[in-house]
N, C-alpha and C positions, 0 to 999 in steps of 0.2 A: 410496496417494498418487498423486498425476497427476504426471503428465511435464509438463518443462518447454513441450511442442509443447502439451501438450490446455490447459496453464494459458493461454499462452500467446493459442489461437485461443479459448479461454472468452472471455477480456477483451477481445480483439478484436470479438467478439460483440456482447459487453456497451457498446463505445464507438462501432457502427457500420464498425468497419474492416474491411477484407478479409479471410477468414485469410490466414495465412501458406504458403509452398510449404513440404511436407516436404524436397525436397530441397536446392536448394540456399540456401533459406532457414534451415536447420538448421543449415549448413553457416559461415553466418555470424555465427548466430547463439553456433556454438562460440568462432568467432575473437574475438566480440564479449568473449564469457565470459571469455575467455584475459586478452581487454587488459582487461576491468573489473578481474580478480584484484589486477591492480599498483596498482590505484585508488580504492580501497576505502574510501578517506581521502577524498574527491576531493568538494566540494560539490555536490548537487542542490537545483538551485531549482525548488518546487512554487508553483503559481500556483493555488489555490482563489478561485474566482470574485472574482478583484481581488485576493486578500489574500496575498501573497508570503512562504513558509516558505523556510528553508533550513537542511537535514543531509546531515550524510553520507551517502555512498551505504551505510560500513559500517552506521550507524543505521537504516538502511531495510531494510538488508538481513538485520536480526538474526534474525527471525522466518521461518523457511523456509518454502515454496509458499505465501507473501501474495501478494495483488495487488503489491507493490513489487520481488519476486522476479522475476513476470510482464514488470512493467516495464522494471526496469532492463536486465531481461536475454535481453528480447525486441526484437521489431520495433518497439517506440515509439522516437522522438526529439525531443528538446525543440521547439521553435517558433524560432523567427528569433531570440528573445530570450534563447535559450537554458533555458527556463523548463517543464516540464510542466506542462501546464492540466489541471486534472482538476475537474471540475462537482460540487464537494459542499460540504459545510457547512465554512467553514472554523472556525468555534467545536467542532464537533464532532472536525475533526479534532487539534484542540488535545492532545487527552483521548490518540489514540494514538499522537503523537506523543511527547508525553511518559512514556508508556509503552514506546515505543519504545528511548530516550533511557536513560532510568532504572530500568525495570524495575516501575516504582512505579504503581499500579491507580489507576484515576481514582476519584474521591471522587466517594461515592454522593449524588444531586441531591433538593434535597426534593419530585421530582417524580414520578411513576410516566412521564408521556411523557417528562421528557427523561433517566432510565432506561434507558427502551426507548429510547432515539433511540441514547444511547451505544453500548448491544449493538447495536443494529443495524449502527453504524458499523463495529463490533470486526469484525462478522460481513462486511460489505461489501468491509474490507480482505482478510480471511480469516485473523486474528489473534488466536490461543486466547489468554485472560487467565484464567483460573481465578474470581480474584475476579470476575467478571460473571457469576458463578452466584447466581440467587435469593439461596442460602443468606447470602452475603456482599455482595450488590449488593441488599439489598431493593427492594422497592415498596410504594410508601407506602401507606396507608390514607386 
């Protein structure tokens, strides 16, 4: 598995931002750790291009080394509005959100792209579902 530093400066990559310092950025990065632990409970507002989510940080953070791990627990912070922007589908991310939430596998689409769109998403947060295997998540004919 990656450490929280390499998941970290991955998705920094991935959004254009700096990485981070190993040193003393690790360093805050613990503290930051520390005070989320009490807060776990604590609402995040996700802003997908216009369309305003909101869960908990512990919902977010069910799924260990996801992108939401990276986030919360890294160098991001919200915008003025208090809000994380993050530039994707918000229909899409409907699907692992509520996965997130409930535990419960998105219902397979009668489409083979929006299928693949789903896995892709799963794949993008970096969130194993099992059901999005073939076997269980077909494509249609």
């Amino acid at each position: 598995t990656q450490t929280m530093q390499q998941q970290s400066d991955h998705f920094s990559t991935l959004f254009g931002l700096p990485p981070t310092s190993h040193s003393g950025a690790a360093q805050q990065q613990q503290v930051a750790a520390n005070e989320n632990k009490a807060s776990d409970h604590q609402k995040v507002k996700l802003n997908f291009g216009g369309q305003l989510f909101v869960a908990t940080r512990d919902t977010l953070l069910r799924k260990e080394d996801s992108f939401f791990t990276a986030m919360l627990n890294g160098p991001w912070l919200p915008d003025k509005d208090g809000e994380y922007f993050i530039d994707r589908s918000p229909e899409l991310f409907q699907s692992v959100l509520s996965y997130l939430r409930d535990g419960q596998a998105p219902v397979p689409r009668n489409s083979n792209v929006q299928n693949a769109a789903i896995r892709e998403e799963f794949a993008f947060y970096q969130i194993k579902c099992a059901a999005l295997d073939h076997r269980f998540f077909p494509m249609t004919m």
